[in-house]
C-alpha positions in Angstrom: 100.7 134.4 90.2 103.1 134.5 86.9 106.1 137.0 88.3 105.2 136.8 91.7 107.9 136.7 94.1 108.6 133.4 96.5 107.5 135.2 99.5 104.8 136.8 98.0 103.7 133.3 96.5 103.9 131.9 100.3 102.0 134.3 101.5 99.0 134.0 99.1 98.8 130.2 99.7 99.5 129.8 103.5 102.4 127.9 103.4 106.3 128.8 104.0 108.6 130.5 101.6 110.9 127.2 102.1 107.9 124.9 101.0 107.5 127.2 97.7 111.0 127.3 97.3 111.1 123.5 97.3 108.0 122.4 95.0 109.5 124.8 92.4 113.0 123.6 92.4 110.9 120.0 92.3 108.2 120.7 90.1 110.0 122.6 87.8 110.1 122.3 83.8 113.4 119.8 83.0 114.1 121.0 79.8 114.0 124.1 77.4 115.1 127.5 77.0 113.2 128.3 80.9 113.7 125.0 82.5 114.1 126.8 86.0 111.6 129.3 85.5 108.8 127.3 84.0 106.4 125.3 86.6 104.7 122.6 85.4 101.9 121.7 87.5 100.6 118.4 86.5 103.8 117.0 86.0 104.9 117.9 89.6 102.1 116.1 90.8 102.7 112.7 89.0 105.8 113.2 90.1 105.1 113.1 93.5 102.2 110.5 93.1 105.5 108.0 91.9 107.6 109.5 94.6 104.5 108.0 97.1 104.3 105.3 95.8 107.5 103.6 96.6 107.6 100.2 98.6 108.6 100.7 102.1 109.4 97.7 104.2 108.0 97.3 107.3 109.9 97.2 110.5 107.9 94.3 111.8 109.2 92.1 109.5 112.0 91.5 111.4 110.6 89.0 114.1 113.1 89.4 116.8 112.4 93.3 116.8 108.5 92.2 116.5 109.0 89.7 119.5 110.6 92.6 121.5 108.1 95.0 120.8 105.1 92.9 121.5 106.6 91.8 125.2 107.2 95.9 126.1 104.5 97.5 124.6 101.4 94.9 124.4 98.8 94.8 127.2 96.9 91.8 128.4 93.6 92.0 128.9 94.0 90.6 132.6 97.0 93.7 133.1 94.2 96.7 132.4 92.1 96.4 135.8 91.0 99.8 136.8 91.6 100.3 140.4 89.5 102.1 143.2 89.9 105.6 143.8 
């Protein structure tokens, strides 16, 4: 696909000119005489596997929000009683 257009790109793999758009812009070669023209593939995707791998806290670790969520949203056993039709 060397030369191929965006669109054209998009087309071939399923996905939305936007998307390809992106990836390149993201996965593109940092340095050197083509730096935006130049994709480099494996370095886009350990790029992304860092990007992944972030820490994300978790919203339960705040216990009054955990406490609040457990009273709306958790059923009791004895509250799931199926009733006659």
């Amino acid at each position: 696909m060397t030369g191929a257009s965006i669109r054209v790109i998009a087309g071939q793999v399923g996905r939305s000119a936007a998307t390809i758009s992106r990836e390149l812009a993201r996965g593109g070669s940092k340095s050197g005489p083509r730096a935006r023209t130049r994709y480099a593939p494996y370095a886009a995707q350990k790029q992304a596997e860092l990007r992944g791998r972030r820490p994300k806290a978790s919203k339960f670790d705040h216990p009054e929000l955990a406490s609040l969520v457990q009273t709306k949203f958790c059923v009791k056993p004895c509250q799931v009683i199926a009733e006659p039709t």
